[in-house]
N, C-alpha and C positions, 0 to 999 in steps of 0.2 A: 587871572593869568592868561597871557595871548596863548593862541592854540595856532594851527596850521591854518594859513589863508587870514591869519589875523584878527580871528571872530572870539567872543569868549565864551570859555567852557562853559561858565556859570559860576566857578567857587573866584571869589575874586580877593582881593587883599583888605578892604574896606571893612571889614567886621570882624570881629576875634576868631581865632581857629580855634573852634571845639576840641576836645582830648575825645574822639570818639571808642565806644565799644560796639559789638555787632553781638543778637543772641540769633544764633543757625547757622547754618553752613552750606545752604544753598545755594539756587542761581544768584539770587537780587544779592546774597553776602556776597558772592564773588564781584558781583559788578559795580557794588557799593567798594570795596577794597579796591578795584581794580582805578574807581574814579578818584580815591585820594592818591593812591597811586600814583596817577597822571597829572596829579599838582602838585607833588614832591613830598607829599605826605602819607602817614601809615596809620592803617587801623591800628589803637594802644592795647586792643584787650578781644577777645573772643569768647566766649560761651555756648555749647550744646548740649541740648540734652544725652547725646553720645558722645563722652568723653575723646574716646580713640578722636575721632572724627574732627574734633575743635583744634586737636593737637598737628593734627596733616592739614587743617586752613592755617594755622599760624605759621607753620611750614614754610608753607607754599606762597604766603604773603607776607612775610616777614614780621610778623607780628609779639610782640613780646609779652604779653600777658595770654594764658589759658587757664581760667579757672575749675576749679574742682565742682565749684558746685553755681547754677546761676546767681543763687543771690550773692554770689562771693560780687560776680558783677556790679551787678547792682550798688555792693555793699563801698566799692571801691573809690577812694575818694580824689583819686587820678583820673577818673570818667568823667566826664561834662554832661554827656550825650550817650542814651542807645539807640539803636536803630532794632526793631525788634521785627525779625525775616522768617519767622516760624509760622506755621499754619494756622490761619485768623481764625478757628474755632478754641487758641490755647491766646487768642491776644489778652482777654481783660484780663485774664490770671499774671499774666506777666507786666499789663498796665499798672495794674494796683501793685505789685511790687516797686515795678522801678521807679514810678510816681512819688509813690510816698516816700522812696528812700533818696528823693529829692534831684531824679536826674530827667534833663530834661528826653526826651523819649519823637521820636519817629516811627510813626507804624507803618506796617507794610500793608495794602490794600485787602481788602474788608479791612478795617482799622478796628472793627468788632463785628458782632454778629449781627446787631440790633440798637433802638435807640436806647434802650435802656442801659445797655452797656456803655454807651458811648457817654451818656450823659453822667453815670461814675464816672466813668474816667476824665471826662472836662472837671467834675469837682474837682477831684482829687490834684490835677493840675492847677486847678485854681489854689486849692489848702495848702500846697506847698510849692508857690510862686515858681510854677516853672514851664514850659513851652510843649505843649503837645500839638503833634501835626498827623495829617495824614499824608502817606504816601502817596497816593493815587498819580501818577505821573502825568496827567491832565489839567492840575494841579498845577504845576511846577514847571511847562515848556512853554519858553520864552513865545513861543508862536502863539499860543495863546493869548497870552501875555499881551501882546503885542495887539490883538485880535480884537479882546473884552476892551482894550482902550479904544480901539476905531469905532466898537460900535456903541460904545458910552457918548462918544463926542459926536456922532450920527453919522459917520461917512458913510455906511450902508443903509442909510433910513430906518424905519422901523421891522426888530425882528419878529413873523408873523410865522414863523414854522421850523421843527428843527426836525430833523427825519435823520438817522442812526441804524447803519447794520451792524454787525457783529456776528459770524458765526466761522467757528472753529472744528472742524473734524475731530474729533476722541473717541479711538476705538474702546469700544465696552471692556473695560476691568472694573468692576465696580470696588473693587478694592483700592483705587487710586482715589487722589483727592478730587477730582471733577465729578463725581457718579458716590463716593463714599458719604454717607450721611454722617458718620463720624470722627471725619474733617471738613466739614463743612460744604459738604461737597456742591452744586447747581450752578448752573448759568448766572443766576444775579448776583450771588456775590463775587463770582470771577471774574468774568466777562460785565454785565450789566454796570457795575459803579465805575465802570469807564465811562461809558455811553450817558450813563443820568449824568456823570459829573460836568461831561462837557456840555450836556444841554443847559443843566441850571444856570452853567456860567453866564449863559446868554439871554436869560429869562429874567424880565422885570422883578414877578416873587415866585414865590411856591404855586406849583399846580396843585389846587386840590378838587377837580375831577381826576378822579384815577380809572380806566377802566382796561382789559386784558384779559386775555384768553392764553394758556398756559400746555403744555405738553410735560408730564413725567416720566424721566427713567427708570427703569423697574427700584429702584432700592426709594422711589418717592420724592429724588431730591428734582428741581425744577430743571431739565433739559434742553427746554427749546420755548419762547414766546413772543405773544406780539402786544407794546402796548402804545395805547393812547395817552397822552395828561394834557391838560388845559388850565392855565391858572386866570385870575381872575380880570386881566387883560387881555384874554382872548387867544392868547400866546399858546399854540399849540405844539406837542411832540411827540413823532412816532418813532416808533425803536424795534428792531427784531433782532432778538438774542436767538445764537442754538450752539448745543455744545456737541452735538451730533450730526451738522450739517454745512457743508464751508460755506461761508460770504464773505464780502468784501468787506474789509473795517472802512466801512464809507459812511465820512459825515457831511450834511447837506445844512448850511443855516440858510433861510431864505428872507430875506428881508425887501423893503419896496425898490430901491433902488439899484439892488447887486443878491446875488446869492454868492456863497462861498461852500467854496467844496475842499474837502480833506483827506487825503486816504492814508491807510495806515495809521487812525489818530490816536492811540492810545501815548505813540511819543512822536507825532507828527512836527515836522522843522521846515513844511512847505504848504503851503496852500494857494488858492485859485480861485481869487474871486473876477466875476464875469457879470458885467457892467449892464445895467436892465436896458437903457436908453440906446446904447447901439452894440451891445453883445459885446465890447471890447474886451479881452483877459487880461486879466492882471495876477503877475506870482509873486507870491509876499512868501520871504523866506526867514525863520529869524533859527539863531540857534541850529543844533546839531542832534540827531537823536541819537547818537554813539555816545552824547555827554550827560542822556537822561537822568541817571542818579547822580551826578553832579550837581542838577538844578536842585532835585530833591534835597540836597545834604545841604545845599546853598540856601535854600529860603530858611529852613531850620536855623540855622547860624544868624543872618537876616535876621528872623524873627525872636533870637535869642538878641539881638543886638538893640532891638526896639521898633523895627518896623513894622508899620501898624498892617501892611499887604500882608505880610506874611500871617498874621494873626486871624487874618479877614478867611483866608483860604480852611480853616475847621468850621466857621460858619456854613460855608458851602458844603463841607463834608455834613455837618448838623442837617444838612436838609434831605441831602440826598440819602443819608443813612433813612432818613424818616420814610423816604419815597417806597425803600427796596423793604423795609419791616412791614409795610402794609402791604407790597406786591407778595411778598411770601404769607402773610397773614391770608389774602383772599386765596392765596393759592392750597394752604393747608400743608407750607413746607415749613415745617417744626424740627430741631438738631436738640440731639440728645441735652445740650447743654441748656436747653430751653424752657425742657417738660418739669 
């Protein structure tokens, strides 16, 4: 569907419209509703674990299904698709339901805790032929997109370093989910599977030097870090995570010919590469980031339709989950769901 200034959202007419549901009623539900919304369509069904609460999002988004109990969801056979927006220490509980009861599923980032979660959960998609993605919005913006193609086909020459900040201000409640150890709480799984995801995208394979030095919030869970990886191309990446300290979401990929810089990249829709041989810039713009969950709900459909990209994108997630279980592994951040 055309949008303002004539660019596309991302959901386009080419592939069957899913009957979506959503489980939560958070920000990413709101902005998931908000982006069928703005293609003339409606979430079909809602779920919460607080009832009152599912019944004032259907409200408020027009929505015509609240069920009584989650797996009523799950159970319903008007759903095509969930999108599951609850906090990533309750994802595989809700994977292995909605999996098996055969609906294809979108998670919201952390998409689990660990690889072992993650990798029930691909079976289980795999056992009943149906599509699981990760959300990760990194994932899913056309700038990327756009990006991983240029440097596939060489226009930047070879990628030889990716450097990544990230750090966000959070005042101490250790009771919230950034600092709670029993929501999941630290920096790599909030913040960090932005950062890994967009470097892997630009990485030959897997780094397996992993090395890091780590800072803890009083409650144990990982606060603040800096790491190195290197895989076996020589392909290097530094990154600093903090969940207590602001930075800049600045991404730097450096390659022989151009570096490219990004900011704001977690739904970045501009970037700025600057040319080695006489500094010239260049702004490469694709996409919109007001239409982030658009992309998201967009490749899902995509990859419900046959597209092999869209299937490609939980590979990526498969590695970087592996990256962040051994950064918590050396760091000794264990979640109750773990011990």
């Amino acid at each position: 569907m055309a949008e303002e200034g004539g660019a596309l959202s991302g959901m386009t007419a080419e592939v069957p419209q899913l009957r979506w549901g959503v489980l939560g009623c958070g920000i990413i539900a709101n902005e998931m509703a908000d982006a069928l919304a703005s293609e003339g369509r409606n979430l079909a069904g809602v779920a919460n674990r607080t009832h009152d609460k599912a019944v004032a999002f259907a409200e408020r988004h027009g929505i015509p299904k609240v069920y009584d109990a989650i797996d009523d969801l799950f159970a319903d056979p008007d759903i095509d698709a969930v999108y599951i927006t609850t906090p990533h220490n309750t994802h595989i509980t809700y994977l292995r339901r909605a999996l098996a009861a055969g609906k294809h599923v979108m998670c919201e980032k952390s998409i689990t805790l660990n690889s072992a979660e993650l990798e029930e959960a691909k079976a289980l998609a795999a056992e009943n032929h149906v599509v699981l993605m990760d959300a990760c919005t990194v994932l899913h913006m056309p700038l990327y997109k756009e990006l991983v193609r240029r440097a596939a086909a060489g226009d930047f020459g070879r990628v030889n370093l990716v450097q990544e900040n990230f750090g966000s201000y959070k005042v101490y409640d250790m009771r919230n989910r950034f600092f709670n150890p029993n929501l999941a709480g630290g920096a790599m799984l909030d913040i960090g599977v932005y950062s890994i995801s967009l470097a892997r995208l630009f990485l030959a394979s897997q780094p397996k030097e992993v090395v890091s030095l780590k800072n803890l919030a009083p409650t144990d869970v990982d606060e603040s870090s800096g790491i190195v990886m290197r895989n076996d191309e020589g392909q290097l990446v530094v990154l600093s995570l903090s969940l207590h300290s602001k930075q800049p979401k600045r991404a730097v990929i450096s390659c022989d010919k151009a570096y490219v810089e990004i900011m704001e990249y977690p739904r970045a829709d501009v970037a700025t590469i600057v040319w080695t041989e006489d500094g010239r810039r260049e702004e490469l713009r694709a996409g919109k980031t007001a239409h982030a969950l658009s992309y998201v709900l967009a490749d899902l459909e995509a990859a419900v339709a046959g597209r092999q990209q869209a299937f490609d994108n939980l590979d990526v997630s498969t590695d970087v989950m592996s990256l962040m279980t051994r950064l918590r592994a050396d760091w000794g951040v264990v979640y109750p769901e773990e011990v």
